[in-house]
SEKOLFI-430145 format. One record per residue (C-alpha): residue in three letters; x negated, y negated, z negated. Coordinates in pm, whole numbers, padded with zeros to 5 digits, always signed. Layout:
BEGIN
ALAXYZ/...
//
This chain:
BEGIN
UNK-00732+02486-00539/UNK-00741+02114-00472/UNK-00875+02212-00083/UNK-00524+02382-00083/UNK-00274+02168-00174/UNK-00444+01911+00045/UNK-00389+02177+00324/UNK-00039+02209+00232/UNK+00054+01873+00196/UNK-00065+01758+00565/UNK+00160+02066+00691/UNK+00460+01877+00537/UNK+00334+01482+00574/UNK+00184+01535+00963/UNK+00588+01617+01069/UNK+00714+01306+00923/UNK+00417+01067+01004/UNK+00515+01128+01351/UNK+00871+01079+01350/UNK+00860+00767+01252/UNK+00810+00630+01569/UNK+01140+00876+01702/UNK+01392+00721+01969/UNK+01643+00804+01695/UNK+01616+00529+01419/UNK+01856+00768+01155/UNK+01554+01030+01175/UNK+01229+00788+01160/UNK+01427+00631+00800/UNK+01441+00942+00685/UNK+01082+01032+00784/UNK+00974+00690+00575/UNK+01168+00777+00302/UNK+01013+01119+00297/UNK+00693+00972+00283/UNK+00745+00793+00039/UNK+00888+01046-00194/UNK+00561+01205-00135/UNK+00316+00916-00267/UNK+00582+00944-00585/UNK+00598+01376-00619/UNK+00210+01398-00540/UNK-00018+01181-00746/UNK-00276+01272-00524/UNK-00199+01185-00186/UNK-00012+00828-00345/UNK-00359+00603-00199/UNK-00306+00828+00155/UNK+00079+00763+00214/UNK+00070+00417+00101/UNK-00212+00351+00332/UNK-00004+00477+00634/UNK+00331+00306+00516/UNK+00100-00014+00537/UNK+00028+00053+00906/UNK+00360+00102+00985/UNK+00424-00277+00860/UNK+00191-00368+01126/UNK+00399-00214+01415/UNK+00666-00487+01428/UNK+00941-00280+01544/UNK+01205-00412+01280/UNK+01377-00068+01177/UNK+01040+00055+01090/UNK+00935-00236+00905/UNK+01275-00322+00723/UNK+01265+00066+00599/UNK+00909+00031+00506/UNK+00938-00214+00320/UNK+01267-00108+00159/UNK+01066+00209+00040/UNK+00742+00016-00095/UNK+01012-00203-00312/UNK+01118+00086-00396/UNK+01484+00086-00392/
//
């Protein structure tokens, strides 16, 4: 069962992971904030999605990081 919702949950997290890095800065804050409703609704992917918010800090494009950051505070 576990092998399944770990199926499921990179069919929904894949999507957003790569939007973040969309020409259109509306959709990649929404794709971070998606994300990071994820870590919060799914205990067990929390260590995974935190672990790729972190890289996105390391991209230095300031939407990404100032959203990023905004989500990790969480607020």
């Amino acid at each position: 069962m576990f092998l399944c919702l770990i199926k499921d949950f990179l069919k929904f997290f894949l999507p957003y992971s790569a939007q973040v890095h969309d020409v259109d800065i509306e959709m990649s804050k929404k794709s971070i904030k998606a994300i990071g409703e994820i870590a919060l609704r799914l205990p067990q992917a929390s260590e995974f999605c935190i672990d790729v918010l972190l890289t996105f800090l390391s991209w230095e494009i300031e939407y990404i990081t100032s959203e990023t950051l905004v989500v990790i505070r969480g607020k």
